[in-house]
C-alpha positions as a Markdown table, in Angstrom:
| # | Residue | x | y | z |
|---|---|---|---|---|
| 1 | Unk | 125.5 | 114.5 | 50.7 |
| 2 | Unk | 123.5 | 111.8 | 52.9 |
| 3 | Unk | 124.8 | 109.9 | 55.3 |
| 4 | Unk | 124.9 | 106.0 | 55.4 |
| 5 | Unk | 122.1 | 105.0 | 57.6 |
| 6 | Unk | 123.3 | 102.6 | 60.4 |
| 7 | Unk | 121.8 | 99.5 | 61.4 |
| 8 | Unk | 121.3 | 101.2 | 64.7 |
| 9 | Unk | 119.7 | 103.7 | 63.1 |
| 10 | Unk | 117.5 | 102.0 | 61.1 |
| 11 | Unk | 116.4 | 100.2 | 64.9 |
| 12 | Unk | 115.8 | 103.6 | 66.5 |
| 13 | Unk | 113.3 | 104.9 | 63.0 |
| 14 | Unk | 111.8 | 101.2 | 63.0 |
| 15 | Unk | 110.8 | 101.6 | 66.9 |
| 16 | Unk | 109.8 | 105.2 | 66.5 |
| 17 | Unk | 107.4 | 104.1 | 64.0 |
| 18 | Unk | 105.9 | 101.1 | 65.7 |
| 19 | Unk | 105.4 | 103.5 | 68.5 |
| 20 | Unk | 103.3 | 105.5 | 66.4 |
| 21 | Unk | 101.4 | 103.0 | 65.1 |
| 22 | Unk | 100.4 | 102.1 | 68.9 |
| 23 | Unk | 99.5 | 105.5 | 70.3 |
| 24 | Unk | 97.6 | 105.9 | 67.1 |
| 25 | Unk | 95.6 | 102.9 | 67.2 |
| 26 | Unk | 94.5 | 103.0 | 71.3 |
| 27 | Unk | 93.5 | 106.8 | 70.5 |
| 28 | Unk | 91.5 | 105.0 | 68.0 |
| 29 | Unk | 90.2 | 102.5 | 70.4 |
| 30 | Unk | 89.2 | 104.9 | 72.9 |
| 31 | Unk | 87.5 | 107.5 | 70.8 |
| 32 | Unk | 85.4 | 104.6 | 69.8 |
| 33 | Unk | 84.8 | 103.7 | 73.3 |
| 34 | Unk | 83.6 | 107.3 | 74.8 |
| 35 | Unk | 81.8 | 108.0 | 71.1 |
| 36 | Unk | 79.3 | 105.2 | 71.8 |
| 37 | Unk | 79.4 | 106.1 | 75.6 |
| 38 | Unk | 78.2 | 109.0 | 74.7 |
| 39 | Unk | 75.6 | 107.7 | 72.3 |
| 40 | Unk | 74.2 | 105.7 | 75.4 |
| 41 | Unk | 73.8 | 108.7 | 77.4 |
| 42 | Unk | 72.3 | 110.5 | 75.2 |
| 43 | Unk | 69.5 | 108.2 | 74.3 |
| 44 | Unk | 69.0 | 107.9 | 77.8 |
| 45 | Unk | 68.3 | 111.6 | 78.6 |
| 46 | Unk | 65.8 | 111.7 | 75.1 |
| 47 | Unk | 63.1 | 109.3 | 76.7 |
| 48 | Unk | 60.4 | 111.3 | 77.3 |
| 49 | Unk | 58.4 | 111.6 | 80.8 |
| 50 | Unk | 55.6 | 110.1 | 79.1 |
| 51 | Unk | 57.1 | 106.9 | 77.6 |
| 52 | Unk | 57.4 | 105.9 | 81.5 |
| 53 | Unk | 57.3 | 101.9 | 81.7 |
| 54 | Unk | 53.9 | 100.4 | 82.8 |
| 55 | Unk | 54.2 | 97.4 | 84.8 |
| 56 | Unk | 51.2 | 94.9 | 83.3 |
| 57 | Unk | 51.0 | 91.3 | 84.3 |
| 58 | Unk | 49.8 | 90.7 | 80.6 |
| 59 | Unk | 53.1 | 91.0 | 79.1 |
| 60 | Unk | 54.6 | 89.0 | 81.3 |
| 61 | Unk | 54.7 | 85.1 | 81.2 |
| 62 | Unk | 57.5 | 85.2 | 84.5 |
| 63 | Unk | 56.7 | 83.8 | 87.8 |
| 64 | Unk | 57.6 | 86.1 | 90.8 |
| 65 | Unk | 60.6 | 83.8 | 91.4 |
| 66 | Unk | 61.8 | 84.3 | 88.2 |
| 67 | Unk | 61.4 | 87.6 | 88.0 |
| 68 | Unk | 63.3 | 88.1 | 91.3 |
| 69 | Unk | 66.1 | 86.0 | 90.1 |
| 70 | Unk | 65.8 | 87.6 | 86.6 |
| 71 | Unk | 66.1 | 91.2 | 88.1 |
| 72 | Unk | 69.3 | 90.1 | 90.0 |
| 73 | Unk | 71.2 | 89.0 | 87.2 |
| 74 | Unk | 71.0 | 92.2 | 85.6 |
| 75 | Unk | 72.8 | 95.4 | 86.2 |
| 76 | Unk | 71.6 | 98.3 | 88.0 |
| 77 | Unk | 69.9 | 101.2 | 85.8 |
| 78 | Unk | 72.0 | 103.4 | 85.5 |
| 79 | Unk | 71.8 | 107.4 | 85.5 |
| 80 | Unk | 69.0 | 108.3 | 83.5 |
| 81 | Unk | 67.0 | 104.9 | 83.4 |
| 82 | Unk | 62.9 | 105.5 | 83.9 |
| 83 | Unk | 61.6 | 103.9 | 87.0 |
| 84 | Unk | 58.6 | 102.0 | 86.8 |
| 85 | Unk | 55.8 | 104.0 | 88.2 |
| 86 | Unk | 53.2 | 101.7 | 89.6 |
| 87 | Unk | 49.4 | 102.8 | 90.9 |
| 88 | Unk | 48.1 | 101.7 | 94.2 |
| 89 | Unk | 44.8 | 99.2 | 93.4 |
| 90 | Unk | 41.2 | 101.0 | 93.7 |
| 91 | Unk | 39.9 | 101.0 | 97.1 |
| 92 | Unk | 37.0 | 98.8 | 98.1 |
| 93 | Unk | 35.0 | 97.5 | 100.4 |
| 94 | Unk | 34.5 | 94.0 | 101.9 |
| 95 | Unk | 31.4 | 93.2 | 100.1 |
| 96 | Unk | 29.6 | 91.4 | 98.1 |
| 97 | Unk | 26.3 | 90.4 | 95.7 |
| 98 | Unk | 24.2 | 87.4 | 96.6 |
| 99 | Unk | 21.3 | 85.8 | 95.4 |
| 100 | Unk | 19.3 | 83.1 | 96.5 |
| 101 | Unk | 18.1 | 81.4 | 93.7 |
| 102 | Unk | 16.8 | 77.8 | 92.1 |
| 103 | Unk | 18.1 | 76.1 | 89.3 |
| 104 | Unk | 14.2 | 77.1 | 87.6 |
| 105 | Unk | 15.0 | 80.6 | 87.9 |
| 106 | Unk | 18.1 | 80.6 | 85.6 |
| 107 | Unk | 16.5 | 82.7 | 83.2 |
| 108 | Unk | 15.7 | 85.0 | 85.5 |
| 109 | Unk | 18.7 | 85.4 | 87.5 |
| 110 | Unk | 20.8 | 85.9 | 83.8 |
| 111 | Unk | 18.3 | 89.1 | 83.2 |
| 112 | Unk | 19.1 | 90.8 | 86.6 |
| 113 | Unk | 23.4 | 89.5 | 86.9 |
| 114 | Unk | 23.2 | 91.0 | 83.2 |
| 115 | Unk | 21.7 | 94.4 | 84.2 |
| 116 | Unk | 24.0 | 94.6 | 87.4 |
| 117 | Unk | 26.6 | 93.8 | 85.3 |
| 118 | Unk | 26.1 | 96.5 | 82.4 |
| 119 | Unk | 24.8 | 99.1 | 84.6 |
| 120 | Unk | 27.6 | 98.7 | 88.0 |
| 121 | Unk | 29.3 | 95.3 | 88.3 |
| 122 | Unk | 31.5 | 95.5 | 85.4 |
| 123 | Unk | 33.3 | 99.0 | 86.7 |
| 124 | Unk | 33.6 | 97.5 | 89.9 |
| 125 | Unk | 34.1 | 93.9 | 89.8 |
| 126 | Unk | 32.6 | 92.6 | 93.2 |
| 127 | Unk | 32.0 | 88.7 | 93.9 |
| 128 | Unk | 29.3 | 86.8 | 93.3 |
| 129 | Unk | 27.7 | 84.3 | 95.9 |
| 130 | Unk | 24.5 | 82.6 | 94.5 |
| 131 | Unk | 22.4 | 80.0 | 97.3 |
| 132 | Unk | 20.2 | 77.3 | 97.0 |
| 133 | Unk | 18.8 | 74.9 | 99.0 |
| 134 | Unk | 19.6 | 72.0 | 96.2 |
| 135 | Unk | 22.6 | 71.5 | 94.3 |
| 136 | Unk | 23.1 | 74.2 | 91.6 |
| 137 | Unk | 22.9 | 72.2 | 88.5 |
| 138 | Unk | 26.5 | 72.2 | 85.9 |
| 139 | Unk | 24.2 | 74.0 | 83.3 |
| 140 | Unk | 23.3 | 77.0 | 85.6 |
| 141 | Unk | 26.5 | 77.5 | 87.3 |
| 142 | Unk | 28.3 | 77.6 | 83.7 |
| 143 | Unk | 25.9 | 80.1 | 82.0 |
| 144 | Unk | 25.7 | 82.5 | 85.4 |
| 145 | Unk | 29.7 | 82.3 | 85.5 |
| 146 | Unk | 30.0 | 83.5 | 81.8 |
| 147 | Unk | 28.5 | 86.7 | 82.2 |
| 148 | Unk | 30.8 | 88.5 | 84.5 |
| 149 | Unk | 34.8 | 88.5 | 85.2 |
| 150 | Unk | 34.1 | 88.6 | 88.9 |
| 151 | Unk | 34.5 | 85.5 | 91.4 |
| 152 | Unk | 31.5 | 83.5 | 91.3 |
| 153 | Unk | 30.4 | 81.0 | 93.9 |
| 154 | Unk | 27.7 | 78.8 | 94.1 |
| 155 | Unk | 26.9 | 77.5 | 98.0 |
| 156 | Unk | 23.9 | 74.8 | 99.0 |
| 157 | Unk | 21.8 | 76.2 | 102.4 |
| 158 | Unk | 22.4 | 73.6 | 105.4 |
| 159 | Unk | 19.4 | 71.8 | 105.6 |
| 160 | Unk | 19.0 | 72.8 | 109.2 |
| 161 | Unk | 18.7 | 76.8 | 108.2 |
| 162 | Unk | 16.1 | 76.1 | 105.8 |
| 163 | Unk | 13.2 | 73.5 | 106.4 |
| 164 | Unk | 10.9 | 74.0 | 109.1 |
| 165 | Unk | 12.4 | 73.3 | 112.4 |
| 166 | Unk | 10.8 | 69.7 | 114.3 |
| 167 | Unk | 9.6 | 72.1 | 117.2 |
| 168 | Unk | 6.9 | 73.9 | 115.1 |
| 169 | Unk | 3.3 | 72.3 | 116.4 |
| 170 | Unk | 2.4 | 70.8 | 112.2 |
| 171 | Unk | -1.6 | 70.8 | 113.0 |
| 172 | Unk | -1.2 | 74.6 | 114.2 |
| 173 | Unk | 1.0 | 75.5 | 110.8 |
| 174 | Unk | -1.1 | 73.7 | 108.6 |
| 175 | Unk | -4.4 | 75.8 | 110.2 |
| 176 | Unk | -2.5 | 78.9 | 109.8 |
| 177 | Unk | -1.5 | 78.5 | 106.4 |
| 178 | Unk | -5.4 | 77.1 | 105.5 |
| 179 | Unk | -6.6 | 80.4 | 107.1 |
| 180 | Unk | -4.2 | 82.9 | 104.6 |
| 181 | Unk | -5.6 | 80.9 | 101.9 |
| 182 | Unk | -8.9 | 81.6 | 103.0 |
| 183 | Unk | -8.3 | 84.9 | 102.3 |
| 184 | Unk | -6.2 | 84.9 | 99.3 |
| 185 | Unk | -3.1 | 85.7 | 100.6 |
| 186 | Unk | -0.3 | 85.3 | 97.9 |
| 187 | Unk | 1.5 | 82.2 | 99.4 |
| 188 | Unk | -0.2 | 81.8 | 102.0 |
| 189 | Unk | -0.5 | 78.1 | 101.9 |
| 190 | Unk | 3.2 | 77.8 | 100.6 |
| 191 | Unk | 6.0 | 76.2 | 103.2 |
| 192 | Unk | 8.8 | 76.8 | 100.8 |
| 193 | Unk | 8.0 | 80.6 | 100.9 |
| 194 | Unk | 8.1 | 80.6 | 105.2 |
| 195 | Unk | 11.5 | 79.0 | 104.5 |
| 196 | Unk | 13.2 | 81.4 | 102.8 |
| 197 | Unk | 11.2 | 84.4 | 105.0 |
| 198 | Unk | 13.0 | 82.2 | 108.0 |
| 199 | Unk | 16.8 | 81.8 | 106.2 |
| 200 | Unk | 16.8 | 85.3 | 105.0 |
| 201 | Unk | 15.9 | 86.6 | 108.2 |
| 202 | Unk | 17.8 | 84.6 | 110.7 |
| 203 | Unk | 20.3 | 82.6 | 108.6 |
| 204 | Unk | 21.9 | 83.7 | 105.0 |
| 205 | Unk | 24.6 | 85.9 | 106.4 |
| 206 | Unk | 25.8 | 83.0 | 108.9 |
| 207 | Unk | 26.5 | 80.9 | 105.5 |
| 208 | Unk | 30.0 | 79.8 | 105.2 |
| 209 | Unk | 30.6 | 81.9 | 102.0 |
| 210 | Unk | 29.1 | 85.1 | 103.4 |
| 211 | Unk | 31.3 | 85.1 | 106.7 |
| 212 | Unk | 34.1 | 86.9 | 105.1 |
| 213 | Unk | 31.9 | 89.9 | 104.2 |
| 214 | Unk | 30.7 | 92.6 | 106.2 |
| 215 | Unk | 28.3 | 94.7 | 103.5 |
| 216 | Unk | 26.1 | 92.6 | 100.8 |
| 217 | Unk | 24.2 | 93.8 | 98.0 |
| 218 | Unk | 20.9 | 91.7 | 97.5 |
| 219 | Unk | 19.9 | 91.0 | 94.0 |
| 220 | Unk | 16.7 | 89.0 | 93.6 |
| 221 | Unk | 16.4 | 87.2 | 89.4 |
| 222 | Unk | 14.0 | 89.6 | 86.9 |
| 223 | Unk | 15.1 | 92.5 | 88.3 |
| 224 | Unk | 15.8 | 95.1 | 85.7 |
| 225 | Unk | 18.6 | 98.0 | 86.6 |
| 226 | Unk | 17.5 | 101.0 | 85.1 |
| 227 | Unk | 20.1 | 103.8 | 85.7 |
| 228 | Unk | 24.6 | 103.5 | 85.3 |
| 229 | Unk | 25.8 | 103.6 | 89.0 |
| 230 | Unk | 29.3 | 105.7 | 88.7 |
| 231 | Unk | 30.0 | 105.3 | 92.3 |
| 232 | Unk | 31.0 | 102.5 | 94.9 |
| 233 | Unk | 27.7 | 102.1 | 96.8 |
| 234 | Unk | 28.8 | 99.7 | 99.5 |
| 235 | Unk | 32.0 | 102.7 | 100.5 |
| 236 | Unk | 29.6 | 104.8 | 100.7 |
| 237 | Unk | 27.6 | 103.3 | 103.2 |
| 238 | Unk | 31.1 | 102.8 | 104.9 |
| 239 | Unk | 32.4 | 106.1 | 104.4 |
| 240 | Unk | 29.1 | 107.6 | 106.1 |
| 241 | Unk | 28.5 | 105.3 | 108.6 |
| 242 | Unk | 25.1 | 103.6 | 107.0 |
| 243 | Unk | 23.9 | 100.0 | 108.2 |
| 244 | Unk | 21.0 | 99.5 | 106.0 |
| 245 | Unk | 20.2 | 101.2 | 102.4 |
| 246 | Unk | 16.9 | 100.4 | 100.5 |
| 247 | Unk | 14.5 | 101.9 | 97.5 |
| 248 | Unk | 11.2 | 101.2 | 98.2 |
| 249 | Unk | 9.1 | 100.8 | 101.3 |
| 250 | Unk | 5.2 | 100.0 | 101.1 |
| 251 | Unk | 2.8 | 98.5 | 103.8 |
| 252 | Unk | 3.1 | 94.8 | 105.1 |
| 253 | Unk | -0.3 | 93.0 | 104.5 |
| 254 | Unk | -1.6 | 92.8 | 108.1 |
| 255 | Unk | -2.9 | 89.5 | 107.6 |
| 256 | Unk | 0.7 | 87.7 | 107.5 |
| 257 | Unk | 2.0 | 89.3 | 110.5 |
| 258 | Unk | -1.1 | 89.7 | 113.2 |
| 259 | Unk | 0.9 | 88.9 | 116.7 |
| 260 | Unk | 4.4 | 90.1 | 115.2 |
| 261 | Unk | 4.5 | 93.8 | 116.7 |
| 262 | Unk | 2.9 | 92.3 | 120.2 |
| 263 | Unk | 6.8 | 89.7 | 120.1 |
| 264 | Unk | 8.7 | 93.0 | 119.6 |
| 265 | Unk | 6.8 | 95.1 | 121.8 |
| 266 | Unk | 7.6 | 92.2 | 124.8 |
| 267 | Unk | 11.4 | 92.2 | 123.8 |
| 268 | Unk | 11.9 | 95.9 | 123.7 |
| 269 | Unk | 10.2 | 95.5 | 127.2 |
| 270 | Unk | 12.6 | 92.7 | 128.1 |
| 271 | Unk | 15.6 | 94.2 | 126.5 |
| 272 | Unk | 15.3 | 98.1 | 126.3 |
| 273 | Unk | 19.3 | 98.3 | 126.0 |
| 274 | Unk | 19.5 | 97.3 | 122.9 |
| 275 | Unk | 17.1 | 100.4 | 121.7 |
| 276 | Unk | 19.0 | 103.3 | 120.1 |
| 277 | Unk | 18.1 | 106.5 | 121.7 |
| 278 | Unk | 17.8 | 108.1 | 118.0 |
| 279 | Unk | 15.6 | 105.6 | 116.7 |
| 280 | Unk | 13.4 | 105.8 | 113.5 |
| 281 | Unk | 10.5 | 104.9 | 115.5 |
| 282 | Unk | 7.9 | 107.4 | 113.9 |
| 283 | Unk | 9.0 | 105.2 | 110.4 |
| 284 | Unk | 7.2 | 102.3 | 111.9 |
| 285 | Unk | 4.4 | 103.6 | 114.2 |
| 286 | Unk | 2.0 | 106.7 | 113.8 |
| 287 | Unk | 1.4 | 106.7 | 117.6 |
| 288 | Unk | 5.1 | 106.3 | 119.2 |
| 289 | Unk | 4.9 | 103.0 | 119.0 |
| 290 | Unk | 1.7 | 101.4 | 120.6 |
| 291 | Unk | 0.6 | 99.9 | 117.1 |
| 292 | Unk | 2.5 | 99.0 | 113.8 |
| 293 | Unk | 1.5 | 101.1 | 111.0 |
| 294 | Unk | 2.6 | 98.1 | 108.6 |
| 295 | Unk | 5.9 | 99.8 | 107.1 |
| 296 | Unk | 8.6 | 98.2 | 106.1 |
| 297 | Unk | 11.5 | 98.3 | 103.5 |
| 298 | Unk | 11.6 | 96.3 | 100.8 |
| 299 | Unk | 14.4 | 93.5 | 101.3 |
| 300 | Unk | 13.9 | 92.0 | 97.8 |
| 301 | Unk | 16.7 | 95.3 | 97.7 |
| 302 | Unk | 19.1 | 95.8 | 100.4 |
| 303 | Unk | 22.8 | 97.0 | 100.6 |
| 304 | Unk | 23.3 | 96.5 | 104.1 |
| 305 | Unk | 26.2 | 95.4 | 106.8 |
| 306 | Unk | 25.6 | 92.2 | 108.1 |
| 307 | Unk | 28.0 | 92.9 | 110.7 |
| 308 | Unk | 24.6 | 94.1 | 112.4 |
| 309 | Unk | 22.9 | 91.2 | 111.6 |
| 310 | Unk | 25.5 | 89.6 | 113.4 |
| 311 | Unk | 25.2 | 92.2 | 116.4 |
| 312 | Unk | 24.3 | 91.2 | 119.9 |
| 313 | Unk | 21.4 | 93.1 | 119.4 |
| 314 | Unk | 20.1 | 91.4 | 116.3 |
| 315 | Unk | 20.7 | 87.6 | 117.7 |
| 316 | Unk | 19.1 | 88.5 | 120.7 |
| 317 | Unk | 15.7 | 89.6 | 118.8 |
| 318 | Unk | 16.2 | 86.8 | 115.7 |
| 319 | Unk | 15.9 | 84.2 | 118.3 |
| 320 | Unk | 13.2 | 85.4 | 120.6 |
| 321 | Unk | 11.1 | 86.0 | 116.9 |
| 322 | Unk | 11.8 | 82.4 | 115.9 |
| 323 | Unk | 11.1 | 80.5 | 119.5 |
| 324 | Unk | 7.5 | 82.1 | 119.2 |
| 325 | Unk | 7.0 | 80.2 | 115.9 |
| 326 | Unk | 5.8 | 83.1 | 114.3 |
| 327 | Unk | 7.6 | 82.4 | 110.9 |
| 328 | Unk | 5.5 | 78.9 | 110.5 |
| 329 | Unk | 1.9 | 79.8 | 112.6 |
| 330 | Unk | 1.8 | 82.4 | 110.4 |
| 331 | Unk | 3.8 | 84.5 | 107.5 |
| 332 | Unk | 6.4 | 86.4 | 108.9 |
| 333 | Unk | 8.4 | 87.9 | 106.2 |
| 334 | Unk | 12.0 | 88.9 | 106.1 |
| 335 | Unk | 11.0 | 92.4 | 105.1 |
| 336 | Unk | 9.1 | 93.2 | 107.9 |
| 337 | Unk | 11.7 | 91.5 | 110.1 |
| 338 | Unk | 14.7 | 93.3 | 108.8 |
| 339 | Unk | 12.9 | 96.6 | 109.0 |
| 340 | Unk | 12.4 | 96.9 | 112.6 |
| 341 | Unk | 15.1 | 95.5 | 113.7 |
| 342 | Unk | 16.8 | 98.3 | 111.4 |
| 343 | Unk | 14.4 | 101.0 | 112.7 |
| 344 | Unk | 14.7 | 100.4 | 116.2 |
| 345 | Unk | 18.6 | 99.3 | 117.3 |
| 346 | Unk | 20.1 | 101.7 | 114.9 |
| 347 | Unk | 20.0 | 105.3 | 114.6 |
| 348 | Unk | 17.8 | 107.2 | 112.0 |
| 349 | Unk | 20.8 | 108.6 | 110.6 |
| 350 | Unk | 22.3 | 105.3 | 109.3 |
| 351 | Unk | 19.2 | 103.9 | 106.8 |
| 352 | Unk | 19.8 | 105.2 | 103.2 |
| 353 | Unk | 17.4 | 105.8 | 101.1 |
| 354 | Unk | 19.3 | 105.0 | 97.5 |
| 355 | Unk | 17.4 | 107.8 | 95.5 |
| 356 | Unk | 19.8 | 107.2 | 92.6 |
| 357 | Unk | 19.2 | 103.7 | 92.5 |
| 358 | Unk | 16.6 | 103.2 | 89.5 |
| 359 | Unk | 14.9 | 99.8 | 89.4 |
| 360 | Unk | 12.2 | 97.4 | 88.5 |
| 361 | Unk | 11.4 | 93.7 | 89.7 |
| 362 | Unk | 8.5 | 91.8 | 88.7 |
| 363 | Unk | 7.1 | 88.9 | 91.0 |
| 364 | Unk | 3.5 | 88.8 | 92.4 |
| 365 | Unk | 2.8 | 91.0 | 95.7 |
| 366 | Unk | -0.9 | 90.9 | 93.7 |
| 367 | Unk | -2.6 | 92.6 | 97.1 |
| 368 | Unk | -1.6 | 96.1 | 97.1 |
| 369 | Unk | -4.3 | 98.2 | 95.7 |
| 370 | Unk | -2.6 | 100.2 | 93.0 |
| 371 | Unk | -3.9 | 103.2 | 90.6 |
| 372 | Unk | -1.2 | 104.0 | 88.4 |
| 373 | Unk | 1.5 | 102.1 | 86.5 |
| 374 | Unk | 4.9 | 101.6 | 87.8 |
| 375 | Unk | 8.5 | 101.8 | 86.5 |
| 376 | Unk | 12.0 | 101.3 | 87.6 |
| 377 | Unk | 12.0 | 98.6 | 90.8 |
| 378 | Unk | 9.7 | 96.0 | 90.6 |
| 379 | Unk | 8.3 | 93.3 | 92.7 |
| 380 | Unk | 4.6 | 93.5 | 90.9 |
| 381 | Unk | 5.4 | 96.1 | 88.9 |
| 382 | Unk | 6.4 | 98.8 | 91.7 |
| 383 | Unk | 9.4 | 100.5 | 91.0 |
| 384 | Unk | 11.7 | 103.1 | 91.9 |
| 385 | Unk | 12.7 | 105.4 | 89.3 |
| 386 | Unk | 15.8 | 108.4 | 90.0 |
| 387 | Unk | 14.4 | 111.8 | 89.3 |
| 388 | Unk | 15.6 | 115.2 | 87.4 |
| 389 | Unk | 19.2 | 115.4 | 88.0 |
| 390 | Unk | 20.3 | 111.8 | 89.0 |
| 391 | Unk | 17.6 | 110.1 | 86.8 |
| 392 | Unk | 20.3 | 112.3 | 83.5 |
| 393 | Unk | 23.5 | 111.6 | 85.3 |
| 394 | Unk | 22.6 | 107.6 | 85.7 |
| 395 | Unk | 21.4 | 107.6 | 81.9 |
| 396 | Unk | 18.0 | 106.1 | 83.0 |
| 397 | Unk | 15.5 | 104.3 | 81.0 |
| 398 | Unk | 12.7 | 104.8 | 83.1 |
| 399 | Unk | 9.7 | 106.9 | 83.0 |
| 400 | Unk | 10.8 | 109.3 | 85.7 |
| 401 | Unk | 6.5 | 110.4 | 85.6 |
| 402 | Unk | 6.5 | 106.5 | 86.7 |
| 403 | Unk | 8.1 | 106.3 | 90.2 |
| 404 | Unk | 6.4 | 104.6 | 93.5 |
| 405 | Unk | 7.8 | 107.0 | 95.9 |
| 406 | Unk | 4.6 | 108.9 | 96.6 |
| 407 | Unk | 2.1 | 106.9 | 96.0 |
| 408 | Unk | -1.0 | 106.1 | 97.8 |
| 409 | Unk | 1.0 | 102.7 | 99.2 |
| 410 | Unk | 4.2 | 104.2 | 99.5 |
| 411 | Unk | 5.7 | 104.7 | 102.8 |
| 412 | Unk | 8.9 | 106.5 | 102.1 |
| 413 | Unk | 6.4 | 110.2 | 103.7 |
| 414 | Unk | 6.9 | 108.2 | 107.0 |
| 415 | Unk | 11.0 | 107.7 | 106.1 |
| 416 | Unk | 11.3 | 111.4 | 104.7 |
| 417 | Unk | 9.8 | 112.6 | 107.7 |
| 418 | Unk | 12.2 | 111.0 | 110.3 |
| 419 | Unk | 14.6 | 114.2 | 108.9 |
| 420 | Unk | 12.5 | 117.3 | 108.4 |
């Protein structure tokens, strides 16, 4: 027989219950909670090593402000998070490309920026700095600037580094350029062509937008690039300790530069100090150095420091070269110039022949006696072409049967022989 429930036992069953009902729903509750816990965990440790986030300025529209606030707002990663892995930038050198140019060369200069471009440039992004003694026009500066994602600037040539200087005797000029023409000398008669021989000798690397670089590559226009150069020339040259690289060398034309060796013969006499000990005399002189056998390197190509230009040594020579008048009286060229002073105040050791280097430039050195066809570097069709294993690595176009190196006007036997 059941008992009459009480009404304090109905309280006590009612409370029981409720209780119940608590403990039932926070073990509810907190299952939930560690369930999804868990699930967050979980995903965590299933990201894989390679799905590592890339940082990429692309996909990000934040400021560096806003990102720093941004980040600070949100929590810490926690156990498990990815960090961001992040590569140091390429190393490179403090260099770059220049070309002096005109704004009736733009056709020109496209062909060889293209070239440099496809075949270097574009794997290693170095500046551009174009010069002209007039203003570049809007028409050239926009279609050069379009043809490569590197930093492209456009500088005008002081007027006092280019025309010829209000010392220089005009009745003796004008009688030295009358007697080139005499005998055909290609510009012999031109004042335009002594002012760039002068600025590219004396002057181009003291322009305010070459004084933050120490190496320069010089590009000239309608210069074809023949060969894919893989490799960071300008480190190189840093790396190993090289002033001045070139690809061709050939014979001055006597004519031009009669009383040039007589200057540097007085200021090595004047100035033996600044003579290096391991010189590459023998490049320029067959008799240790009582006459100039004409050699030079061609400078229409050069990867060089201008750090040297900028040398004691240099300055000193530059200046005693241009108080003689030598530049004006008669056709001294920047090749010539640049060559001895290489030759002579550094060692053998740091002038690179670029082997690997395969191109052509087409001007109008007309004078040099030539019995075969040319390929690869050009200045009136003489060229340097890369042979047998470089001329397949750099995917060159040229005839490697084509190549200047050892021909009858080539002075790279007097070069190759400074190291046997």
């Amino acid at each position: 027989m059941a008992l009459p429930l009480t009404a304090a036992h109905r309280r006590s069953i009612a409370i029981a219950f409720a209780t119940v009902l608590i403990v039932c729903y926070f073990m509810t509750i907190g299952h939930d909670d560690n369930y999804t816990s868990f699930k967050t965990l979980s995903a965590q440790w299933s990201i894989p090593k390679d799905s590592a986030v890339v940082l990429d300025v692309k996909q990000t529209n934040e400021t560096p402000s806003q990102l720093t606030s941004s980040s600070r707002s949100k929590p810490s990663p926690s156990f498990g998070n990815v960090i961001p892995q992040v590569s140091p930038p390429p190393r490179r050198a403090n260099a770059t490309l220049v070309m002096l140019a005109r704004n009736n060369d733009l056709n020109g200069v496209i062909s060889s920026v293209e070239q440099l471009e496809a075949r270097f440039n574009r794997k290693f992004n170095y500046p551009w700095v174009f010069l002209n003694d007039e203003p570049f026009s809007t028409d050239f500066k926009r279609r050069v600037s379009v043809l490569t994602d590197a930093n492209v600037s456009f500088g005008l040539i002081p007027r006092e580094d280019w025309i010829q200087p209000d010392w220089i005797d005009e009745g003796r000029a004008q009688e030295g350029r009358n007697n080139l023409v005499r005998q055909g000398v290609i510009y012999g008669g031109n004042v335009s062509y002594r002012n760039m021989c002068r600025f590219n000798s004396g002057f181009f690397f003291r322009h305010e937008l070459l004084t933050p670089y120490k190496w320069y590559w010089r590009v000239e226009p309608d210069v074809r690039y023949y060969c894919d150069l893989d490799y960071d020339p300008f480190l190189f040259m840093e790396d190993n300790d090289k002033v001045y690289g070139f690809t061709i060398s050939m014979p001055e034309w006597e004519p031009t530069i009669p009383s040039l060796w007589s200057t540097v013969k007085d200021f090595i006499a004047e100035h033996p100090q600044y003579v290096s000990p391991d010189n590459s005399m023998d490049f320029l002189s067959d008799n240790a150095g009582d006459s100039y056998n004409m050699c030079h390197f061609w400078s229409n190509f050069e990867i060089a420091d201008m750090d040297f230009w900028r040398s004691e040594a240099y300055t000193k020579f530059f200046e005693y070269l241009e108080k003689t008048g030598g530049f004006y009286y008669e056709r001294w060229g920047d090749a010539p110039v640049h060559s001895i002073a290489a030759a002579l105040f550094t060692r053998k050791d740091q002038i690179h022949f670029f082997k690997d280097i395969g191109k052509l430039w087409s001007c109008c050195f007309v004078f040099i006696l030539v019995t075969d066809p040319f390929a690869g570097y050009k200045h009136a069709e003489f060229a340097h072409c890369p042979q047998g294993k470089q001329w397949r690595e750099g995917h060159c176009s040229c005839d490697p049967n084509d190549n200047f190196d050892f021909a009858q006007n080539s002075c790279l036997r007097h070069f190759m022989r400074l190291h046997d």
